[in-house]
C-alpha positions in Angstrom: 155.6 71.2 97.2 156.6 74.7 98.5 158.4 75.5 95.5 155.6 75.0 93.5 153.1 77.0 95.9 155.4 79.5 95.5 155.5 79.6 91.8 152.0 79.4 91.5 151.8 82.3 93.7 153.8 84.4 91.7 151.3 84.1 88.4 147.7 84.1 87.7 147.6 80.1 87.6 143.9 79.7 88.1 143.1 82.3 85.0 145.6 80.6 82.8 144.6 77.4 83.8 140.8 77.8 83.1 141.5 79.1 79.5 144.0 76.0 78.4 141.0 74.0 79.8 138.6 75.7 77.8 140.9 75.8 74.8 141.4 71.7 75.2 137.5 71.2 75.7 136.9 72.9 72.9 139.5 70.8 71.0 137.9 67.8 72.2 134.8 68.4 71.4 135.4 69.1 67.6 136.3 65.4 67.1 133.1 64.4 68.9 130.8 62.1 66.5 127.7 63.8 66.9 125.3 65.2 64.3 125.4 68.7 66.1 129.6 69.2 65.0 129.2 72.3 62.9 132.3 73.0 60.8 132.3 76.8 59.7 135.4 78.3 57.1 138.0 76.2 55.1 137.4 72.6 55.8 136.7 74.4 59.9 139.8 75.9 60.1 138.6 78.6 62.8 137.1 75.5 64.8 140.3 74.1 65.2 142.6 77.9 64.9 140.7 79.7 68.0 140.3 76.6 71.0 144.4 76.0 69.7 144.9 79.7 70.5 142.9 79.6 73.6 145.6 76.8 74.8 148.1 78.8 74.2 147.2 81.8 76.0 146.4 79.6 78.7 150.0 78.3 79.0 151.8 82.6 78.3 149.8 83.2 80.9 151.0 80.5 83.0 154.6 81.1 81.9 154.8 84.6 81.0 152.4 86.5 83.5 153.9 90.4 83.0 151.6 89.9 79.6 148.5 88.6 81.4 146.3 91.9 80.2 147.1 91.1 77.0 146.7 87.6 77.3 143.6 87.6 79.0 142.1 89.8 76.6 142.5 88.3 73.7 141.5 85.1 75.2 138.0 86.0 76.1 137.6 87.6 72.6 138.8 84.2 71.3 136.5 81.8 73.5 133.4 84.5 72.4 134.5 83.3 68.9 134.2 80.1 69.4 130.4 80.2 70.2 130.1 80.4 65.8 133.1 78.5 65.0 133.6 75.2 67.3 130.1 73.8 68.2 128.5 76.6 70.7 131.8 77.3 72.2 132.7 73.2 73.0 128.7 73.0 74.0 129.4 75.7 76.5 131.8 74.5 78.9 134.6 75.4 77.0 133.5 78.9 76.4 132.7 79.7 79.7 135.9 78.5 81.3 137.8 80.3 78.5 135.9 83.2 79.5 136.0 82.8 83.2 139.9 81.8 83.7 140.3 85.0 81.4 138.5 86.7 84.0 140.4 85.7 86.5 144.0 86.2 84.3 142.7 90.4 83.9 142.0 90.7 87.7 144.8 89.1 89.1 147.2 91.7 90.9 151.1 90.2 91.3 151.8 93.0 94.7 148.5 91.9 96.4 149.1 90.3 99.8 146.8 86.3 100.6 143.7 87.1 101.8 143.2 85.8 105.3 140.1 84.1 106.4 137.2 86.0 107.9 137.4 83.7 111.1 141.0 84.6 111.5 140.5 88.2 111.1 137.6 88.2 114.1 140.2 86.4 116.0 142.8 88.8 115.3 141.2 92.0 115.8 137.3 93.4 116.7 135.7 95.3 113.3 136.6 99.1 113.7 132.9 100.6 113.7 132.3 103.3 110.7 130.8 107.0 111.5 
C-alpha cells in the first residue's frame, strides 16, 4: 500500500484518472440504445476516435507524467469535441470529467510539498499578522 501511495504521488493520478473516466463514459455511452445516440462522420467514426483518445491520454498521463502539459491539453480540446461528436460529450458526464481531470493533469506541480491541514497548521504555529 505504501508503494503505491508513493507512486501515485509522484504523477498527476487524479487528472489522469478523471480523463480515462471520461474517455470510458463516453465510450459507454455511444452503445447506449436510446433515440438521442447521434452518430456524426463516417459511420461515427469521431464518436468512437476522440472518447478512445481521451482513454489514452488518461493512462500517458498516468504512466508518462513529464508529458502531462501536453497531455492535458490535448485532452480538454478532445473532451470539448466530443460535445458534437459522441452524444453531448457522453450526456455531460464524460465531458466534464475529461475536462476537469485535464484540469487537474495541467496544474499539477511534481516539486510541490502535501499540503497540511489547516487544523494542523493552527496547532503548529499562530498566523504571522500582515502590515
Amino acid at each position: 500500500m505504501v508503494a503505491f501511495r508513493r507512486w501515485r504521488a509522484a504523477r498527476p493520478f487524479w487528472g489522469g484518472l478523471l480523463l480515462a473516466l471520461g474517455g470510458a463514459e463516453i465510450l459507454v455511452t455511444e452503445k447506449a440504445s436510446l433515440k438521442v445516440v447521434m452518430h456524426i462522420g463516417m459511420q461515427g467514426l469521431a464518436g468512437y476516435l476522440l472518447p478512445t483518445l481521451m482513454l489514452i491520454l488518461g493512462l500517458l498521463i498516468l504512466f508518462n507524467p513529464a508529458q502531462r502539459l501536453f497531455y492535458s491539453i490535448l485532452g480538454a480540446l478532445l473532451s470539448l469535441g466530443t460535445w458534437v461528436t459522441s452524444n453531448l460529450g457522453g450526456f455531460f458526464i464524460g465531458l466534464v470529467l475529461g475536462v476537469v481531470g485535464s484540469c487537474l493533469a495541467f496544474g499539477w506541480l511534481p516539486d510541490q510539498e502535501p499540503r497540511r491541514a489547516r487544523s494542523w497548521r493552527r496547532r503548529g504555529q499562530e498566523p504571522v499578522p500582515h502590515p
